[in-house]
C-alpha positions in Angstrom: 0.0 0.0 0.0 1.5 3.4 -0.9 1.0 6.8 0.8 -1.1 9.0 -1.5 0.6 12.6 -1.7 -2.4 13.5 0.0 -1.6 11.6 3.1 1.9 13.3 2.9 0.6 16.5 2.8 -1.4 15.6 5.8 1.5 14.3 8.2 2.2 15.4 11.3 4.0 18.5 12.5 7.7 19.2 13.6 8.0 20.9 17.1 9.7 24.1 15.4 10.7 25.4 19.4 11.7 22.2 20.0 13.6 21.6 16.4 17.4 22.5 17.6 16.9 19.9 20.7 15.3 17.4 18.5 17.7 17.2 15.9 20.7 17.7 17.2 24.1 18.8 15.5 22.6 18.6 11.3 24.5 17.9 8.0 22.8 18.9 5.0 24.0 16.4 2.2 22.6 18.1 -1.0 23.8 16.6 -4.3 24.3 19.4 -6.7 23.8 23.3 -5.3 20.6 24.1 -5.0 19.0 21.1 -3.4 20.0 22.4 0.1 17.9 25.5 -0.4 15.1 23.8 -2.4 14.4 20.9 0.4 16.3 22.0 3.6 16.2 26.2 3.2 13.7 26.7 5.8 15.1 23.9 7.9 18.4 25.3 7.8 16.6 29.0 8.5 14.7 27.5 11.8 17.6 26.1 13.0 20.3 28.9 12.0 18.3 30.8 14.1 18.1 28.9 16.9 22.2 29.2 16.8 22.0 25.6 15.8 25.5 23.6 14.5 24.5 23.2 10.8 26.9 21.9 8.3 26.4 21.5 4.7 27.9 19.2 2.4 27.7 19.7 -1.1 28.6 16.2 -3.0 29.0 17.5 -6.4 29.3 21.6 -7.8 26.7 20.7 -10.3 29.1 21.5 -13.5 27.0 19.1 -16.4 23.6 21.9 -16.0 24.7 23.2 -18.8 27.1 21.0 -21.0 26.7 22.8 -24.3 27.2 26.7 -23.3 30.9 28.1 -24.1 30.5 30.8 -21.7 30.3 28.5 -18.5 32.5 25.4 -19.7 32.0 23.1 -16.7 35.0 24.4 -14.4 33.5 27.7 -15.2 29.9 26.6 -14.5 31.1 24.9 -10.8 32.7 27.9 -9.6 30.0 30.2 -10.4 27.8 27.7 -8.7 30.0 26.9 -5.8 29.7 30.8 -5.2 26.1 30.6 -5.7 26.0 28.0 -2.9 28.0 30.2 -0.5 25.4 32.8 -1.0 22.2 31.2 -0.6 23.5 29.1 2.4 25.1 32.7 3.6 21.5 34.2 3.3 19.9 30.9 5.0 22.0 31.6 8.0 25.4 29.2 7.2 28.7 30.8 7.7 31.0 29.8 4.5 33.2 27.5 7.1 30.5 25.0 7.6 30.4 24.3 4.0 31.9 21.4 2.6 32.3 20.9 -1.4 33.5 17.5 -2.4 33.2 18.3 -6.1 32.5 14.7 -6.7 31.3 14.2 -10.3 28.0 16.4 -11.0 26.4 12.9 -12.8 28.6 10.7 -12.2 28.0 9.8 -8.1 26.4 6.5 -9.0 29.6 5.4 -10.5 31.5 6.4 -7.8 29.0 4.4 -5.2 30.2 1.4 -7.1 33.6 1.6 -8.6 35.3 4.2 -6.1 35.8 4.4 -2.4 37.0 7.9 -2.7 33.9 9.5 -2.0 32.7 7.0 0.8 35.7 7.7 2.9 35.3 11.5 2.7 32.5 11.3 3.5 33.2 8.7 6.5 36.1 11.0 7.7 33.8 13.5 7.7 30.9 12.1 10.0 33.4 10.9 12.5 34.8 13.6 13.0 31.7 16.1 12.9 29.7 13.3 14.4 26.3 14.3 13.7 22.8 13.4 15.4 21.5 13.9 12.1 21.9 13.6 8.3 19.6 15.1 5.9 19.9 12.8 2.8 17.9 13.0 -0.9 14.7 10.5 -0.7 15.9 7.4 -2.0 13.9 7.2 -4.4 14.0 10.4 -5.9 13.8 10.0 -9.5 17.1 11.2 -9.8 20.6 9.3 -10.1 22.7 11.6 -8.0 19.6 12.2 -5.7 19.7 7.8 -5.9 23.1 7.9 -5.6 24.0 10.4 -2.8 21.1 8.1 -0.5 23.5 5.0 -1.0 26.6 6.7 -1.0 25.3 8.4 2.8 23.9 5.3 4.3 27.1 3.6 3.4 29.6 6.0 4.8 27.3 6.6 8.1 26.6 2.3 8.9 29.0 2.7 11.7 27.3 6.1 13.5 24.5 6.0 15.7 23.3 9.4 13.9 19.8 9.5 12.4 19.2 9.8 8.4 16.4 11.7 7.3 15.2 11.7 3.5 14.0 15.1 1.7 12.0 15.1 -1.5 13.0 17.2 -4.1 12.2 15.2 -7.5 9.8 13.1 -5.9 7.0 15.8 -6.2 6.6 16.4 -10.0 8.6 13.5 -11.3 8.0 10.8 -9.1 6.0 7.6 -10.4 3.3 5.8 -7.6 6.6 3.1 -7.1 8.5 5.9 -5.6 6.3 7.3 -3.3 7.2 5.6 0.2 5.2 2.7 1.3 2.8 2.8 4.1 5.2 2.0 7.4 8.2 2.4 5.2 9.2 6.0 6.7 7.5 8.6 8.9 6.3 11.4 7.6 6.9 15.5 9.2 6.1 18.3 7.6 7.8 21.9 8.9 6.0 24.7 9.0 7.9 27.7 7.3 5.8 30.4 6.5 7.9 32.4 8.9 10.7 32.1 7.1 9.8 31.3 3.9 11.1 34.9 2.5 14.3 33.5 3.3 14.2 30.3 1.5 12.6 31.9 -1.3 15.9 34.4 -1.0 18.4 31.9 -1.2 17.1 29.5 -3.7 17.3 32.6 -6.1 20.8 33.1 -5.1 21.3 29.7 -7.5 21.3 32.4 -10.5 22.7 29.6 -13.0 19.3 27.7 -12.1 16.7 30.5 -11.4 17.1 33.0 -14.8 19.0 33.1 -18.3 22.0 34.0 -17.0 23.5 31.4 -19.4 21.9 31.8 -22.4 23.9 29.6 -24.9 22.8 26.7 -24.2 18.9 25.8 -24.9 19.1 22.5 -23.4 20.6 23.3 -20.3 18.9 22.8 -16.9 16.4 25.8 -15.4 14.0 25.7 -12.8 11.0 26.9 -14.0 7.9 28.5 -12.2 6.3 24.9 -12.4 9.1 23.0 -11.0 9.1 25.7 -8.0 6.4 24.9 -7.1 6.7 22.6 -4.7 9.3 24.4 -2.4 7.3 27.9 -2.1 4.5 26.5 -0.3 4.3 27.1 3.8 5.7 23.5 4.5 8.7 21.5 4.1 8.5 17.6 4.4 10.7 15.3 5.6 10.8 11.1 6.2 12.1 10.0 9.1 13.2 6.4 10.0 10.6 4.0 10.9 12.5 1.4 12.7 11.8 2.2 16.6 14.6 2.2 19.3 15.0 0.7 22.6 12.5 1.4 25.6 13.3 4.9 27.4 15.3 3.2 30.7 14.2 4.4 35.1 17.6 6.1 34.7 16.3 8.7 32.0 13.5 9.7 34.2 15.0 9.6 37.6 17.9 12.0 35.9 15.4 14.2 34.4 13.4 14.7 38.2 16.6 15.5 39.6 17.1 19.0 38.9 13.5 19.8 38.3 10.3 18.7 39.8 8.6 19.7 36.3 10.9 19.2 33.4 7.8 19.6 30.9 6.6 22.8 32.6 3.5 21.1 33.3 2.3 23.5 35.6 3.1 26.7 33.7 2.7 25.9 30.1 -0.2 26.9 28.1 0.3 23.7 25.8 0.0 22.3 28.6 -2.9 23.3 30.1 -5.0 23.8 27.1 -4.3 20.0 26.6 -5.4 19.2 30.0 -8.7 21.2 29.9 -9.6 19.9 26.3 -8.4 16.2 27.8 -11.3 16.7 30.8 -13.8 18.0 29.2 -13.5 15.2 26.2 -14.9 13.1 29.5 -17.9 15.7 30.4 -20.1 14.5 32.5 -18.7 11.5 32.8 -17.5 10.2 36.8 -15.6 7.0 37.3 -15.7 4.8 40.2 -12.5 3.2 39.9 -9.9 5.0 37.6 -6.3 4.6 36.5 -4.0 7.3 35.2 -0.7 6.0 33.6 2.4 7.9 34.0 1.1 10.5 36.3 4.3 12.4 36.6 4.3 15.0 38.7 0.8 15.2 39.3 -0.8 18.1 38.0 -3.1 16.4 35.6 -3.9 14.1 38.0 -5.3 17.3 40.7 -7.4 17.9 37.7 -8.6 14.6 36.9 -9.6 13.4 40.7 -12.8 15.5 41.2 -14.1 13.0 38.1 -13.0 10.1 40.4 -14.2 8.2 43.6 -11.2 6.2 43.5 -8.0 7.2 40.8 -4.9 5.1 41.2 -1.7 7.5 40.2 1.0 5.1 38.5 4.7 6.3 37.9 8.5 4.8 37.1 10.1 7.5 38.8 10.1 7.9 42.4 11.3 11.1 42.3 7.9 12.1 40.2 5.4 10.4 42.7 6.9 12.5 45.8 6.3 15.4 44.0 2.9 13.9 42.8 2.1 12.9 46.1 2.9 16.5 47.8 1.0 18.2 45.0 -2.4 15.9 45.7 -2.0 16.1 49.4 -5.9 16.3 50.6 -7.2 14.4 47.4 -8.1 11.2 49.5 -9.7 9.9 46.3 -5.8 9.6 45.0 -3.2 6.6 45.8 0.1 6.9 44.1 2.3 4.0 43.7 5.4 3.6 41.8 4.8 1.1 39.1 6.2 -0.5 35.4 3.7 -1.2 33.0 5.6 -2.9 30.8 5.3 -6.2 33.3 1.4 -5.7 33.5 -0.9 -2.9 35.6 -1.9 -3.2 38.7 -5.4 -4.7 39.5 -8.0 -4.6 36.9 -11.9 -3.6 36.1 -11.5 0.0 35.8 -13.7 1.7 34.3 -11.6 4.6 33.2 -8.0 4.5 32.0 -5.9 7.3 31.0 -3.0 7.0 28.7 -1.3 10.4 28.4 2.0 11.0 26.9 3.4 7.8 28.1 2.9 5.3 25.1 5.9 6.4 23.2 8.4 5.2 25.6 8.1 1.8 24.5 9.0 0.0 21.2 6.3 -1.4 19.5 6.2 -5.2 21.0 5.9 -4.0 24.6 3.5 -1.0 23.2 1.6 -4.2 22.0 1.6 -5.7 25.4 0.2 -2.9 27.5 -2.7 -2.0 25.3 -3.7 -5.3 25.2 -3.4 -5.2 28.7 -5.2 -2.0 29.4 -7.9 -3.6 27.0 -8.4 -6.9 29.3 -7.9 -4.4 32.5 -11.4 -2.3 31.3 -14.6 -3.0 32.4 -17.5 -3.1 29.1 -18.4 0.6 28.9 -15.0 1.4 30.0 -13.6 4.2 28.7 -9.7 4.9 27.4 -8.3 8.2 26.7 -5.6 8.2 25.2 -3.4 11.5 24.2 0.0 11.8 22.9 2.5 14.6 21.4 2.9 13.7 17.5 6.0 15.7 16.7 9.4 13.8 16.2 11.5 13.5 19.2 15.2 12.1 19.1 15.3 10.1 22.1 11.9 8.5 21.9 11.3 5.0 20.3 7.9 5.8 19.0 6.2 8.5 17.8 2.9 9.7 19.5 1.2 9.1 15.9 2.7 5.4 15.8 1.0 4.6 19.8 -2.4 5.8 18.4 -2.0 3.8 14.9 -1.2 0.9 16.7 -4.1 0.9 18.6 -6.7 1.2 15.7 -4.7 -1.4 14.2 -4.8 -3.6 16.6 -7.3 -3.3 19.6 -10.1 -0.6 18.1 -12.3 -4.0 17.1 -12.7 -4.3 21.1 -13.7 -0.2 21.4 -16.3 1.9 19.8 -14.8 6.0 19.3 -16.4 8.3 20.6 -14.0 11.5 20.2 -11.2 12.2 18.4 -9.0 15.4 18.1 -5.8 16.5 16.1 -4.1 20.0 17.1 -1.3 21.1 16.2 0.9 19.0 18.1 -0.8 16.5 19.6 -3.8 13.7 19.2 -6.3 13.1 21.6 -9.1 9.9 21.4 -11.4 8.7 24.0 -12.5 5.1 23.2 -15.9 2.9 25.3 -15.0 -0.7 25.5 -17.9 -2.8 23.9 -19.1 -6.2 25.0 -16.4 -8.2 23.5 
């Protein structure tokens, strides 16, 4: 089953506050100049201005866009666009050190990915000693042969490095053939809002004079980006596939480390995200009380003050001791609450509830223990029980899921047992209630 370009269009949203924490020190691998600004340029502007380490590595100076003119013979034509490359990544916010020009071959990298190690070592030497959290890298199927090439040429060179490779589409959109879209499950899809900077992508793609006008106007065959192929890269939104294969389960350690300095390392208490999620999590539950409730990876506490008036009894379950005592001092008075310290990924404690809440926790796991606890939570729920489940859907480095993946998972597999009976996507997160039926 392939994604439709609708569904694309439709993905979830990068955390654009969040984006210099979530992706780490970046390299850019473009192919040929231009590709940086056309895929990555508001990207690179987000994160530029967030004083973000960006690099920029450009595999080829993109010499054969115009192999008939006289005026730009091909050492001609990849200075003038090596220049052009320094401007537009100048205007996206790059200083000219953190560009890297390999000069590789403009259409020849797929011969190099098979007949010559040259390239792969660069580019190894280079990863190990920028040692990136991420690599931008062309789609892999981007209906190019350098776009093909610099994909295979990347994952080769980075098989030793724990960093993460993301695929940009830049071919994909107006050339691409249904085989080339990805496959459902094969990547996961973020799209990154750039209005805000959009002026300055739009800026430094037109730095690429050689691409953008007539400049070179001997040569009738050469390469030009026309309004039409524009297109796609002038929009409000930049889109990105991420990898689908999940990590390892987030460890005690990570939260015990992260309640250490702070009692409230989300801002729970003070952030408006926050608290608009809270309110529009209770009142998906209006009128609604529950006699015997469970809230999963209470934290702190502060949704739980919230949620206890709707409870006669609401068992508060945490990994991290250092979250319950501040959980615990926070509810102080709520006799309806008990807190215990508790791992759900060996089973939940007790069962028929007839309310369990699932908020921001289902990410932590990889997929097979994911699998476990909702199929637990499921047998745990009384018929006309009710599951709310909520979740952040932006990409997070050091998660093994995304919020998106817990929820598809679900409907996947356990939604046959539920009936839906709200459902809500903002901007950042997803929120579904679901009533256990009589099966």
């Amino acid at each position: 089953m392939k994604n439709t370009r609708d569904h694309i269009e439709k993905a979830p949203f990068l955390n654009i506050e969040g984006l210099h924490r979530d992706l780490g020190k970046v390299i850019i691998v473009a192919p040929h100049p231009d590709d940086e600004s056309l895929g990555c340029g508001g990207l690179i502007a987000h994160l530029a201005a967030q004083n973000a380490e960006v690099y920029v590595l450009f595999l080829t100076n993109g010499d054969a866009s115009h192999p008939n003119s006289s005026k730009f013979p091909p050492d001609e034509l990849g200075k003038l666009r090596k220049s052009e490359a320094i401007n537009a990544c100048k205007i996206l916010g790059v200083k000219e050190e953190n560009l890297i020009f390999l000069n590789a071959g403009d259409g020849k990298l797929a011969e190099k990915f098979k007949n010559d190690n040259s390239v792969i070592n660069d580019l190894k030497q280079f990863f190990q000693q920028k040692e990136p959290d991420t690599i931008f890298s062309p789609w892999r199927r981007d209906h190019h042969i350098d776009h093909v090439a610099a994909y295979n040429l990347i994952n080769k060179a980075a098989e030793s490095l724990e960093s993460t490779i993301v695929e940009y589409p830049i071919w994909l959109w107006k050339k691409g053939e249904p085989a080339d879209w990805p496959a459902k499950d094969e990547v996961l899809v973020f799209r990154l809002k750039i209005d805000s900077v959009k002026e300055i992508k739009k800026a430094a793609i037109q730095a690429h004079i050689s691409q953008t006008t007539n400049l070179i106007d001997d040569d009738p065959e050469g390469f030009i980006l026309t309004e039409d192929l524009m297109q796609p890269f002038i929009g409000n939104y930049e889109y990105f596939f991420f990898p689908a294969k999940s990590k390892p389960a987030v460890s005690e350690i990570y939260f015990e480390n992260l309640y250490a300095d702070n009692d409230d390392p989300w801002d729970f208490e003070t952030s408006s995200y926050e608290q608009e999620k809270y309110r529009k999590t209770i009142a998906s539950v209006s009128g609604k009380s529950f006699e015997n409730a469970l809230e999963i990876g209470c934290s702190n506490g502060v949704f739980t003050r919230l949620l206890a008036p709707k409870c006669k009894n609401l068992l508060a379950i945490d990994l991290s001791q250092e979250a319950l005592k501040s959980a615990r001092k926070r509810c102080a008075g709520l006799s309806q609450c008990k807190f215990i310290q508790w791992d759900i990924s060996n089973g939940l404690p007790g069962s028929n509830y007839d309310a369990i809440f699932l908020s921001e926790v289902g990410y932590y796991f990889d997929l097979n223990t994911l699998g476990m606890i909702l199929k637990d939570i499921t047998n745990s729920l009384q018929p006309g029980g009710i599951l709310v489940m909520v979740h952040w859907t932006a990409y997070v480095r050091s998660y093994p899921l995304t919020g998106q993946q817990v929820h598809d998972h679900f409907r996947k597999n356990y939604s046959n047992r539920f009936k839906l009976l709200n459902s809500e996507r903002a901007e950042m997160y997803i929120l579904e209630v679901w009533e256990k039926t009589e099966k």
